[in-house]
BAFI-3210 file (N, C-alpha, C; in Angstrom, 3 decimals, decimal comma, padded with zeros to 6 digits):
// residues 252
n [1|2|3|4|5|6|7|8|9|10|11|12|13|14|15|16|17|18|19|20|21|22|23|24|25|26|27|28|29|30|31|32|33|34|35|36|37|38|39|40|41|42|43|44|45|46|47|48|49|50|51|52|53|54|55|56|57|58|59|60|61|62|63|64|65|66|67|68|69|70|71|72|73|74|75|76|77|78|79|80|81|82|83|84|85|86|87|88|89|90|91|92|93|94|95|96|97|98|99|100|101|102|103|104|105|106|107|108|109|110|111|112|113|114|115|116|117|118|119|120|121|122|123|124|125|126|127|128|129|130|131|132|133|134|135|136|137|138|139|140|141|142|143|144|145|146|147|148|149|150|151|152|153|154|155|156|157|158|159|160|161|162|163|164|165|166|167|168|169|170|171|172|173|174|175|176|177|178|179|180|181|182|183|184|185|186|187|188|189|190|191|192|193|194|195|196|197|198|199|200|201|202|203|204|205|206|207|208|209|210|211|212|213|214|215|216|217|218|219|220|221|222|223|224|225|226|227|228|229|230|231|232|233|234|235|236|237|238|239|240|241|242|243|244|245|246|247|248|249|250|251|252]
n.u [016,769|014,395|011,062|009,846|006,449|004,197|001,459|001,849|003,153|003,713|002,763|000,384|-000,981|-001,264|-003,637|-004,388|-006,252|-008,770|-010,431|-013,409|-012,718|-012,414|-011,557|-012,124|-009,547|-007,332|-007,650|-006,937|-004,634|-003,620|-004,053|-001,542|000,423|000,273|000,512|002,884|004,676|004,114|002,001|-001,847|-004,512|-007,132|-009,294|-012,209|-013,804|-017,206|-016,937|-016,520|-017,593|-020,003|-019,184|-016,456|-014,604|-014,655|-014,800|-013,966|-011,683|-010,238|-009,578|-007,540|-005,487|-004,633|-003,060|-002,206|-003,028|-004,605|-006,383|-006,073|-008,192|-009,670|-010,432|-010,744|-012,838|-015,752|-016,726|-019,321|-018,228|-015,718|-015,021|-015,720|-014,257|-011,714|-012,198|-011,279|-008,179|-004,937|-003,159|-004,124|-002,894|-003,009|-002,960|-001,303|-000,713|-001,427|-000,888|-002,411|-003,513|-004,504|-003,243|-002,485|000,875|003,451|004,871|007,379|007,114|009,100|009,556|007,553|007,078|008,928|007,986|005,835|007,465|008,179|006,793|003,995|001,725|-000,640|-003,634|-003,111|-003,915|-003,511|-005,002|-005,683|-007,230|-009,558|-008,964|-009,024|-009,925|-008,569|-008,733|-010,715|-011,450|-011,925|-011,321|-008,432|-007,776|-008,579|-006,597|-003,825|-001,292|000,194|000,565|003,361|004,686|007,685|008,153|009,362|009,008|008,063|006,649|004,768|002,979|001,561|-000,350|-002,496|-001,523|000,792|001,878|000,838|002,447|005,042|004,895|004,367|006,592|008,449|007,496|007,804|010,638|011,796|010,721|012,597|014,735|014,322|014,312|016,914|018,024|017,701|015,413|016,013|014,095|012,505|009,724|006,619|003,653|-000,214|-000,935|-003,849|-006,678|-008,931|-011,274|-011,481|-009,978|-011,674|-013,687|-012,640|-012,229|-014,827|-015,892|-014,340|-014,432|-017,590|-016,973|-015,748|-016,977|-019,156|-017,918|-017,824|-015,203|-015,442|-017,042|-019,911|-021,520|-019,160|-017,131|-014,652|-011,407|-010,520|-010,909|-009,627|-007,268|-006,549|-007,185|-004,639|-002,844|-002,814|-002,251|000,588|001,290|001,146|-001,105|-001,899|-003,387|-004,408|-003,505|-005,506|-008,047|-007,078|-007,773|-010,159|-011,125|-010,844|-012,008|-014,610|-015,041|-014,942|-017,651|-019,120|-018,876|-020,014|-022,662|-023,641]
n.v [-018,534|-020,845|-021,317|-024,362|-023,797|-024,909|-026,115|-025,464|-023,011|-019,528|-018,108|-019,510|-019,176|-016,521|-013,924|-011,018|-008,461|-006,191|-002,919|-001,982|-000,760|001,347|001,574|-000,606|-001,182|-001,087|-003,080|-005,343|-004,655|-004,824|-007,434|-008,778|-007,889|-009,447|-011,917|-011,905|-011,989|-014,309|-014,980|-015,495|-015,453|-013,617|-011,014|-009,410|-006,651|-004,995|-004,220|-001,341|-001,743|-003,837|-005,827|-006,237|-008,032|-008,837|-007,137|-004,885|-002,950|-004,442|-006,712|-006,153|-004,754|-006,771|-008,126|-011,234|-012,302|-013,257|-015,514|-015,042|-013,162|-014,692|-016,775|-014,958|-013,436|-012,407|-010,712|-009,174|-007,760|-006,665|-007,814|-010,961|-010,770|-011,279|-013,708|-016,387|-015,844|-015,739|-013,362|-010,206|-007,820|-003,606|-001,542|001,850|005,004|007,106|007,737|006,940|007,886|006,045|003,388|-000,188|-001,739|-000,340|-001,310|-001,559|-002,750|-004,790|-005,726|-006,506|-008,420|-010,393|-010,905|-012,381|-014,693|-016,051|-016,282|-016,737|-019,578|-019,937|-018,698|-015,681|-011,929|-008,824|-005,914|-003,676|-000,075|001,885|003,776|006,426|007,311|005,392|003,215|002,852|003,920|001,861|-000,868|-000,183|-000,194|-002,672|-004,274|-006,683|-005,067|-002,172|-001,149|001,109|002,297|003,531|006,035|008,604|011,577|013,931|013,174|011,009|009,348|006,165|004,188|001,701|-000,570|-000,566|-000,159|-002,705|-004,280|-003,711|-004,835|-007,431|-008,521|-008,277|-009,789|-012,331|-011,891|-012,875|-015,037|-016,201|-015,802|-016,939|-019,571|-020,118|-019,261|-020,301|-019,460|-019,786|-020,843|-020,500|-022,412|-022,105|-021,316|-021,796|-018,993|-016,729|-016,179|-013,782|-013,716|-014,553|-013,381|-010,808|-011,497|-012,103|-009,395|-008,493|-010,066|-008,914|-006,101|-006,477|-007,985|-005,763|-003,315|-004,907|-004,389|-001,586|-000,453|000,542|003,022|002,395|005,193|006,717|005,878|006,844|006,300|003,745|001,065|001,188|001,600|-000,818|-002,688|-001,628|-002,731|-005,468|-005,815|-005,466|-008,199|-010,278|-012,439|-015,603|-018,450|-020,059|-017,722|-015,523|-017,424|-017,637|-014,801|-014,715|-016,053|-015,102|-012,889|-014,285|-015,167|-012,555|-011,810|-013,884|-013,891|-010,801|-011,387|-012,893]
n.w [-017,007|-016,355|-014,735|-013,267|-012,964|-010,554|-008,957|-006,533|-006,383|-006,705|-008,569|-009,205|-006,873|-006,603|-007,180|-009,228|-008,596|-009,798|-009,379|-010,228|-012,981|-015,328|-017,899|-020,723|-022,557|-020,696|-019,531|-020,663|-021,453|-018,679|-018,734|-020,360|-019,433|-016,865|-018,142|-019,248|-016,801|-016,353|-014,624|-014,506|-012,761|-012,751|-011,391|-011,529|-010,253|-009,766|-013,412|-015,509|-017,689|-018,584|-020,525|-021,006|-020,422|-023,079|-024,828|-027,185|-027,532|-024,834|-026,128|-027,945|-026,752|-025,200|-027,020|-027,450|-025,065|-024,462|-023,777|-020,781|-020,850|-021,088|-018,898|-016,484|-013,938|-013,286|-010,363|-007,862|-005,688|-003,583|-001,534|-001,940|-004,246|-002,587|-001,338|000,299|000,173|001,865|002,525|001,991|-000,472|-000,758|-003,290|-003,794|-004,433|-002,626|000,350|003,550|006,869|008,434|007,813|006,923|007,247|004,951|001,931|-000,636|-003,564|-004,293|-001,232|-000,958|-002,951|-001,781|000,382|-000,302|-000,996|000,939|003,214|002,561|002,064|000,932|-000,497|-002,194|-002,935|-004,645|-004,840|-007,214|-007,701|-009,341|-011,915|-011,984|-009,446|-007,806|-004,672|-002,352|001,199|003,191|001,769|001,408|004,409|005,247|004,435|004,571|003,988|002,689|-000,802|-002,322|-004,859|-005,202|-007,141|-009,312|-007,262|-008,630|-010,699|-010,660|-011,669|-012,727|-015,209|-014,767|-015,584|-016,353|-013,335|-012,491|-014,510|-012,905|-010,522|-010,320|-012,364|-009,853|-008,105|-009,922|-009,860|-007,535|-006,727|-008,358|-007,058|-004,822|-005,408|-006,091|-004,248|-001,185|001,588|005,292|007,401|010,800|012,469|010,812|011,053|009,614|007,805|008,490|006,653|004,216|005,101|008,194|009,284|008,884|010,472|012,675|013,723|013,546|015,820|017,907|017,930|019,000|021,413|022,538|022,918|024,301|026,766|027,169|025,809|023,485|021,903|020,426|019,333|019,061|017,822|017,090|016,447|016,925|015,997|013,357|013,990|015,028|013,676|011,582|013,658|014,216|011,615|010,835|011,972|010,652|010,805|012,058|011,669|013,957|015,775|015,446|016,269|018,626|019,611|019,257|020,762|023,045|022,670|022,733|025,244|027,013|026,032|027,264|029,505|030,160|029,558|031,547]
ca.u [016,316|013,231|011,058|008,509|005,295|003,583|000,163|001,721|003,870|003,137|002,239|-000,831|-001,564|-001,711|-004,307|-004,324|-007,955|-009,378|-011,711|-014,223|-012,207|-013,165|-011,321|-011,644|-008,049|-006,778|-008,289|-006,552|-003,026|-003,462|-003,683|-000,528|000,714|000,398|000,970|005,042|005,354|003,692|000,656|-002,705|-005,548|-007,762|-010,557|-012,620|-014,710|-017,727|-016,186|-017,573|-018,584|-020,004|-018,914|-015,488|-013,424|-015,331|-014,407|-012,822|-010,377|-009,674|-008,801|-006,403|-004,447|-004,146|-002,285|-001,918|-002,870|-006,675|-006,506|-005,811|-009,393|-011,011|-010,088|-011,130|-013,649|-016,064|-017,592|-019,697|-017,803|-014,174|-015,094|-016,447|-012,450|-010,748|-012,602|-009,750|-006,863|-005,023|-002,889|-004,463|-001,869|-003,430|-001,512|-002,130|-000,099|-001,773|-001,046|-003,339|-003,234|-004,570|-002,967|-001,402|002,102|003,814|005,934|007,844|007,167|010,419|009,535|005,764|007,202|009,701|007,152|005,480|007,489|009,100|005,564|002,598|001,301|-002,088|-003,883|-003,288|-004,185|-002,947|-005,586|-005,568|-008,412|-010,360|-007,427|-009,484|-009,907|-008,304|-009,048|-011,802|-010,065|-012,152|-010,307|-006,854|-007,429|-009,194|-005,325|-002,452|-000,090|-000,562|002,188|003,426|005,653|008,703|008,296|009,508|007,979|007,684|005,763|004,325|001,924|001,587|-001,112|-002,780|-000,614|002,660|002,132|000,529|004,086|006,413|004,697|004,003|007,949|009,205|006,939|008,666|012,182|011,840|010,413|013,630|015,604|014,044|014,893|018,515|018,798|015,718|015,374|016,379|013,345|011,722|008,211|005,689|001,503|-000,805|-001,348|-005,303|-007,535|-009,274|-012,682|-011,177|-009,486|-012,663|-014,890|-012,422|-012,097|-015,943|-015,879|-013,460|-015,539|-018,854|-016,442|-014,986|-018,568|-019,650|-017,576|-017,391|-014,175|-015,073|-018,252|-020,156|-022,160|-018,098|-016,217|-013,346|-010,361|-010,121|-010,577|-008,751|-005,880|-006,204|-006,555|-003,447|-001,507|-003,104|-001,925|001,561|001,894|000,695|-001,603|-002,011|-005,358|-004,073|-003,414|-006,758|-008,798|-006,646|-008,148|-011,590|-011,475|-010,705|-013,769|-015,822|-015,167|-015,527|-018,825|-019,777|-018,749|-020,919|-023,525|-024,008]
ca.v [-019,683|-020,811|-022,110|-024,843|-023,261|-025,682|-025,706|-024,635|-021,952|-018,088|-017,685|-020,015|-018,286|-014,889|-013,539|-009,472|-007,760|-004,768|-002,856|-001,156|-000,518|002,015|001,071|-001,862|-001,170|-000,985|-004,601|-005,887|-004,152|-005,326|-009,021|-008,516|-007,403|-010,648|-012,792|-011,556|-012,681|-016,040|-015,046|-015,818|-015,344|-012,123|-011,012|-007,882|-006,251|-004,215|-003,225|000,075|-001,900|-005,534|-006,964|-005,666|-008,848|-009,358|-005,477|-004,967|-002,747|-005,126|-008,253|-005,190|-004,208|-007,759|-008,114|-012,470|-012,507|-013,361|-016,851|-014,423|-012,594|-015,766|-017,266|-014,269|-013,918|-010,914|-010,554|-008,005|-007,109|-006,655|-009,259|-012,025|-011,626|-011,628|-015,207|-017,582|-014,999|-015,085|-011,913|-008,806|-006,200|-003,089|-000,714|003,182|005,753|007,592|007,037|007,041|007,998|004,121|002,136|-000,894|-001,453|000,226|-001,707|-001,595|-003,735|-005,495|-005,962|-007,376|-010,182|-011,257|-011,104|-013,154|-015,799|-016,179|-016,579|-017,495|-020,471|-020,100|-017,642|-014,168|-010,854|-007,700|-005,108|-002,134|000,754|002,441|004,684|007,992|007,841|004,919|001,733|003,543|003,510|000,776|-001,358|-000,202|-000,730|-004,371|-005,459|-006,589|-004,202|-001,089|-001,092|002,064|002,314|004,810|006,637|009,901|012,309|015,363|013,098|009,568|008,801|005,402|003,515|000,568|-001,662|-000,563|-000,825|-004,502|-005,157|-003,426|-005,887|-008,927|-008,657|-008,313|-011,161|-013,361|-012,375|-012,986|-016,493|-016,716|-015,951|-018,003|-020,927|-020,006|-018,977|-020,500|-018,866|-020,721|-019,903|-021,057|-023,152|-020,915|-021,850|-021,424|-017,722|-016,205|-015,678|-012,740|-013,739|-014,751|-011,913|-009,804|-012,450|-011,823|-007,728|-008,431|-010,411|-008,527|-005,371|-006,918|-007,606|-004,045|-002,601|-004,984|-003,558|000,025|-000,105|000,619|003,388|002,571|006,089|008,115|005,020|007,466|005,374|002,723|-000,255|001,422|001,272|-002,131|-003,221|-001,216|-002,984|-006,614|-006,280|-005,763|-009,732|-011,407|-013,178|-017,115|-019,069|-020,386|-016,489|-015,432|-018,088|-017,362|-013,720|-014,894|-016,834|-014,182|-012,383|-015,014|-015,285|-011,546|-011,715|-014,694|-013,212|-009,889|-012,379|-014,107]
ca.w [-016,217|-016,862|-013,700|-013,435|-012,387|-010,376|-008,867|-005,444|-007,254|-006,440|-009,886|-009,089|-006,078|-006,657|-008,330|-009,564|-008,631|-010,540|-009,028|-011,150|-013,917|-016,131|-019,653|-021,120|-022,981|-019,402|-018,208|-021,595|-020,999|-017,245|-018,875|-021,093|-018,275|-015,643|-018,861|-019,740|-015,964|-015,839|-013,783|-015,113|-012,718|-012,716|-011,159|-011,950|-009,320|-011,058|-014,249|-016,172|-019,013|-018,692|-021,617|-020,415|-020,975|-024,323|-025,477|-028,632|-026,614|-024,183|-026,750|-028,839|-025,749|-024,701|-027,820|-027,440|-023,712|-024,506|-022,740|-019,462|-020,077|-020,967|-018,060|-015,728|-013,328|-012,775|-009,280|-007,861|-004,286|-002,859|-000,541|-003,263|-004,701|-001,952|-000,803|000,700|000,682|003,458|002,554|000,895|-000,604|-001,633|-004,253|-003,936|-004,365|-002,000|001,391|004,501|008,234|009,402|006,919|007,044|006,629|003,767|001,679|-002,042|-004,980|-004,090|-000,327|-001,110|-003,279|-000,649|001,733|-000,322|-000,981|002,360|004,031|001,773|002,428|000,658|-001,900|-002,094|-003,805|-004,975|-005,220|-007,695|-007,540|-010,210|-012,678|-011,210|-008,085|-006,493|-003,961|-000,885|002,368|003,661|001,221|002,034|006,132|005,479|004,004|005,549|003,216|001,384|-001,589|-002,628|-005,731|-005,032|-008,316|-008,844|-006,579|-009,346|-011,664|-009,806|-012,429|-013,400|-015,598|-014,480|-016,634|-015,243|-011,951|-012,000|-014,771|-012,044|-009,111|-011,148|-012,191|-008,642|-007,657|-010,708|-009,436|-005,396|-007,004|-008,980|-006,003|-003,849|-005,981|-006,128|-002,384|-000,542|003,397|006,069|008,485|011,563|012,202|010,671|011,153|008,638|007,589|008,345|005,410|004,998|005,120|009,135|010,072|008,752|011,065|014,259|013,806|014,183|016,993|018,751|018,183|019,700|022,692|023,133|022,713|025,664|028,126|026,688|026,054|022,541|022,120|019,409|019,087|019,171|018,076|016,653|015,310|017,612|015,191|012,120|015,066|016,179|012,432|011,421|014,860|013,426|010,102|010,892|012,370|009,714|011,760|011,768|012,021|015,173|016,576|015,447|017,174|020,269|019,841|018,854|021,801|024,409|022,465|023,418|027,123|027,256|025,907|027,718|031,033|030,196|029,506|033,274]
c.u [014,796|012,546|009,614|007,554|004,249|002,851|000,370|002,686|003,149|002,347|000,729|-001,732|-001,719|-002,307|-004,486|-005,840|-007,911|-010,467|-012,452|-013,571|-012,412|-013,068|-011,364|-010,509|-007,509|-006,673|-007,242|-005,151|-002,999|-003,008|-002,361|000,372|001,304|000,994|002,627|005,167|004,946|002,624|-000,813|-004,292|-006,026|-009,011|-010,919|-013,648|-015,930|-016,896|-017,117|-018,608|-019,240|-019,485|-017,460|-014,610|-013,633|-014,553|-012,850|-011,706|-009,581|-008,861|-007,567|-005,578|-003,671|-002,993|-001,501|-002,307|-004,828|-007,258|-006,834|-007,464|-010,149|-011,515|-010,672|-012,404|-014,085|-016,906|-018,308|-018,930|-016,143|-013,929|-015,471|-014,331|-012,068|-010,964|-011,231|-008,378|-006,822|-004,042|-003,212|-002,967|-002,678|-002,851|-002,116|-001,033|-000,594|-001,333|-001,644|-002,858|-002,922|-004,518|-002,107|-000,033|002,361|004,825|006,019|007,053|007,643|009,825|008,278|006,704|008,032|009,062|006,506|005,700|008,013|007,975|004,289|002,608|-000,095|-002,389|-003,527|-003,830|-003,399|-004,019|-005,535|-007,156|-008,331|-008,870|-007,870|-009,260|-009,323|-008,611|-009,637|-011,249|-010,533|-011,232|-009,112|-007,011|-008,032|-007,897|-004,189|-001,281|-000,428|001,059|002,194|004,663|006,731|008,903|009,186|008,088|007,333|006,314|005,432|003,755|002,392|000,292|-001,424|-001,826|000,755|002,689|001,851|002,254|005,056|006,305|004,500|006,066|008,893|008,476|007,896|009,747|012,352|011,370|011,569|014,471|015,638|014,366|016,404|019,025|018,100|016,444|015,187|014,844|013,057|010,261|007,118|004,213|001,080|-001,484|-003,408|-005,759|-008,108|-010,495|-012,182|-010,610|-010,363|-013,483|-014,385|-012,437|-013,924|-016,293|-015,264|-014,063|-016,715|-018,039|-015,881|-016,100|-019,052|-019,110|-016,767|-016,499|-014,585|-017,080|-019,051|-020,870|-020,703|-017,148|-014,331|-012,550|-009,884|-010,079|-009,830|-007,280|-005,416|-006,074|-005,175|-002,143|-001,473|-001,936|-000,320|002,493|001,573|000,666|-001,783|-002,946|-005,227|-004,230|-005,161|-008,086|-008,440|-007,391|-009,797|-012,033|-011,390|-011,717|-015,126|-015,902|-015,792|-016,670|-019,943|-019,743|-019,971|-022,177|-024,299|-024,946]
c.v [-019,795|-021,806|-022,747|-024,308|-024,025|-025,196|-024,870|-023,508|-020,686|-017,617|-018,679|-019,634|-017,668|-014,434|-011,233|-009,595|-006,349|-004,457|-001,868|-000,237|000,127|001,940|-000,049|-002,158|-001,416|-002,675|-005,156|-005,960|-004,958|-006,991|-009,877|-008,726|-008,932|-011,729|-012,770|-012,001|-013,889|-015,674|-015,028|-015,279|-013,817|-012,060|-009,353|-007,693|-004,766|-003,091|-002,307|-000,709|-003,658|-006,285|-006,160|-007,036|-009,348|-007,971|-005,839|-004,272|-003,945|-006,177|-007,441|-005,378|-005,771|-008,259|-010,087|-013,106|-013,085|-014,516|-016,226|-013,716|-013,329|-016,759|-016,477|-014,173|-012,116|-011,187|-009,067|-006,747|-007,091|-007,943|-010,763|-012,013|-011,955|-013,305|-016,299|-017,113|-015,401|-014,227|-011,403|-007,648|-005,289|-002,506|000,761|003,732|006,804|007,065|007,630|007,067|006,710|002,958|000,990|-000,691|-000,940|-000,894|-001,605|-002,665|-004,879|-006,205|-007,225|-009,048|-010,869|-011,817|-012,613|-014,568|-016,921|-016,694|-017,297|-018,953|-020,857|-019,270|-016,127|-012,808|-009,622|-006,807|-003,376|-001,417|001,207|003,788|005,924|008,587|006,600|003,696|002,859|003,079|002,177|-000,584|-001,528|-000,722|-002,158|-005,132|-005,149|-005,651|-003,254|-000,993|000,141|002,109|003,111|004,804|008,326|010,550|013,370|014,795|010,899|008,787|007,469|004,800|001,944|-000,485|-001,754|-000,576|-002,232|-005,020|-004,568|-004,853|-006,860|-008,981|-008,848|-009,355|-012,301|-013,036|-012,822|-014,418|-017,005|-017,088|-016,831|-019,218|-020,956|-019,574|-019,306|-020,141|-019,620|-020,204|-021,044|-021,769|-021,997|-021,370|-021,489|-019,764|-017,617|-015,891|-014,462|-012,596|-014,186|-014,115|-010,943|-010,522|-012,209|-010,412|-007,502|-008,790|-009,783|-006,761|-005,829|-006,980|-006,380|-003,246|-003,057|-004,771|-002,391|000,487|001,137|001,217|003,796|003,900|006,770|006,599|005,601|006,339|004,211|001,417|000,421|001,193|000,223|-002,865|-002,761|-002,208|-004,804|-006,790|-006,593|-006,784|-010,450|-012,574|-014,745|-017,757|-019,409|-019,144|-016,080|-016,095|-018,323|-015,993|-013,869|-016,014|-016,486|-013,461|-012,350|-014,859|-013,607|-011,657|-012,836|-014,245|-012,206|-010,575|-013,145|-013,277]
c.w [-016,301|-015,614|-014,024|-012,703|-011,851|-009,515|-007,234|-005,502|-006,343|-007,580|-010,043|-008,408|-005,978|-007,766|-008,105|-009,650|-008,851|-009,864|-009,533|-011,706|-014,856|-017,629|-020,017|-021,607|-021,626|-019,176|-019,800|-021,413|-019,754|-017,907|-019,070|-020,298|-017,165|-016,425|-019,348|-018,383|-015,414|-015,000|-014,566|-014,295|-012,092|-012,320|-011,296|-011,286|-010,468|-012,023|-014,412|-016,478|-018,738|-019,549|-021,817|-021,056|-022,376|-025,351|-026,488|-028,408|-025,839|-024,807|-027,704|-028,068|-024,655|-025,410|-027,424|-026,353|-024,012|-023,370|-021,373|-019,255|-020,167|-019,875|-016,176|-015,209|-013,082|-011,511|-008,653|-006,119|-004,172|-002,187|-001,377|-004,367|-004,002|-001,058|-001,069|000,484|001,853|003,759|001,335|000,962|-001,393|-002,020|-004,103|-003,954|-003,422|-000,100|002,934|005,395|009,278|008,608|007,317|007,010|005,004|003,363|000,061|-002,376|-004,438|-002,524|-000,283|-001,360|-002,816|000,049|001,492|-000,295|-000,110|003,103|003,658|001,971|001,268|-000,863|-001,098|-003,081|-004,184|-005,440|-005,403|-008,256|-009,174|-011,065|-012,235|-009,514|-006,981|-005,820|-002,751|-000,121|002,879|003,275|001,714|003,474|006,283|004,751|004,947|004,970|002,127|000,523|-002,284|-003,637|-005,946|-006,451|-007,954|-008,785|-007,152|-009,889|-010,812|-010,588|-013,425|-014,001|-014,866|-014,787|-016,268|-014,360|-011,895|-013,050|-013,988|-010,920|-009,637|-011,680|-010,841|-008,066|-008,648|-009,995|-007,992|-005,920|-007,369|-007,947|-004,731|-004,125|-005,840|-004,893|-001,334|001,142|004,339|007,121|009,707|011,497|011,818|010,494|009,599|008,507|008,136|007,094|005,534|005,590|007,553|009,800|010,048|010,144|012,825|014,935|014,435|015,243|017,829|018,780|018,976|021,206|023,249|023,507|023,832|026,913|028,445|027,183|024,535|022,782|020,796|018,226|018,663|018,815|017,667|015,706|015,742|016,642|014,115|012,408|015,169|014,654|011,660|012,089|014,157|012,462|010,090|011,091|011,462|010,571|010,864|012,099|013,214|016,045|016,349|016,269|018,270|020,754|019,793|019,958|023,194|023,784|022,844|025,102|027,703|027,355|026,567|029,508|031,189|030,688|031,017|033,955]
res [x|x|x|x|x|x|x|x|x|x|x|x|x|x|x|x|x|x|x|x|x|x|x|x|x|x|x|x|x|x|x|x|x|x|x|x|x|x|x|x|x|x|x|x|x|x|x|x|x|x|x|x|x|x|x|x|x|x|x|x|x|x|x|x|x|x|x|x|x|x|x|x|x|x|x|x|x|x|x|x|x|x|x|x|x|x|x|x|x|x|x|x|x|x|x|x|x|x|x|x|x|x|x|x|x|x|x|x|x|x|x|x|x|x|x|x|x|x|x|x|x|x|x|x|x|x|x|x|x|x|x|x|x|x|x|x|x|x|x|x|x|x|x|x|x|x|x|x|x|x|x|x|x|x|x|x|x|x|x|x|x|x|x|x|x|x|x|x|x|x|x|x|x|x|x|x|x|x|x|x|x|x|x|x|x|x|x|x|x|x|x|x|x|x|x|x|x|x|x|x|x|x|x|x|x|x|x|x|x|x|x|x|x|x|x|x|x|x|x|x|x|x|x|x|x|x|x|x|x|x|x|x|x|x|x|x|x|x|x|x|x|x|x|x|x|x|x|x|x|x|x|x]
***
């Protein structure tokens, strides 16, 4: 079955982010990669090499996919990709104390296509060491690939073609079984959920609930409890609006 991919598609909206990528073969394979499942846009957070999507590795391992790195976008921050998401998934095999929700491959691209509304991401860390926790606790979903547990190890390239495949089929399926749901708002971005976690800090701080010298884990908490609603621009500026009053109360 072959589906039309139109501009409000998933395959338009989701873009795969690299973040300081150390092979250029890698960023090439990665392309290969998004291109066997119809996805196209890439962004690359400081690669190694600058001339990274240019690399005579990279255009080998793309092996036909070239359009995909010509097309790509290098920025210098986490925050500079993720502009107008309004769900981050990050990928680790590692998993953290104050992480978001956990979810499969399989689960993500349900999630996604059941809910999305907007743009989203999928961000995969450096092939050494990883995505920095900050990262992981600034998304709504950390995806963890149930590999085997002896030997886990996957390459860049196969994890983005395991999750870029399970995104194509939850698209397929959705066409052939679409989900009956309820009224659902417009998802939060992230640049707006980063903007209320701030606001909603400044209010905890003014009536030390929240102590900025010993702040412990209190926001890694409250972003963890967040992430789990897949908040809605509407919920957010209900929270960013009990922020305010706080701080306007202090204020008198």
């Amino acid at each position: 079955m072959n589906l039309t991919e139109t501009d409000t598609s998933l395959f338009t909206r989701l873009r795969f982010v690299l973040v300081e990528t150390s092979h250029p073969g890698n960023i090439g394979a990665a392309a290969r990669a998004m291109k066997t499942m119809g996805f196209r846009h890439l962004v690359l957070v400081n690669p190694r090499f600058p001339d990274a999507l240019s690399h005579p590795d990279a255009i080998a391992f793309a092996s036909g996919a070239q359009d995909i790195l010509e097309q790509a976008q290098i920025v210098d921050s986490v925050a500079a990709a993720l502009q107008g998401c309004e769900l981050v998934a990050s990928v680790s095999a590692r998993l953290r104390e104050f992480s978001p929700p956990v979810q499969t491959p399989r689960e993500l691209a349900e999630d996604f296509q059941r809910q999305l509304t907007g743009q989203a991401a999928i961000v995969f860390g450096n092939e050494r060491y990883g995505l920095p926790n900050e990262v992981v606790v600034n998304s709504q979903v950390l995806v963890n690939i149930p590999a085997n547990p002896d030997y886990s190890s996957l390459n860049l390239a196969q994890a983005i073609q395991l999750i870029a495949y399970e995104c194509r089929m939850a698209t397929q399926n959705e066409v052939q079984n679409p989900a009956k749901i309820g009224f659902q708002g417009q998802l939060a971005n992230a640049e707006e959920i980063e903007g209320m976690y701030q606001h909603l800090e400044q209010a905890l701080v003014s009536i030390a609930f929240l102590n900025p010298a010993s702040p412990k884990k209190l926001m890694p908490r409250l972003k963890r409890l967040f992430s789990r609603t897949q908040l809605e621009t509407e919920e957010v500026n209900i929270l960013r609006g009990i922020s305010k009053k706080i701080l306007d109360l202090k204020n008198l």
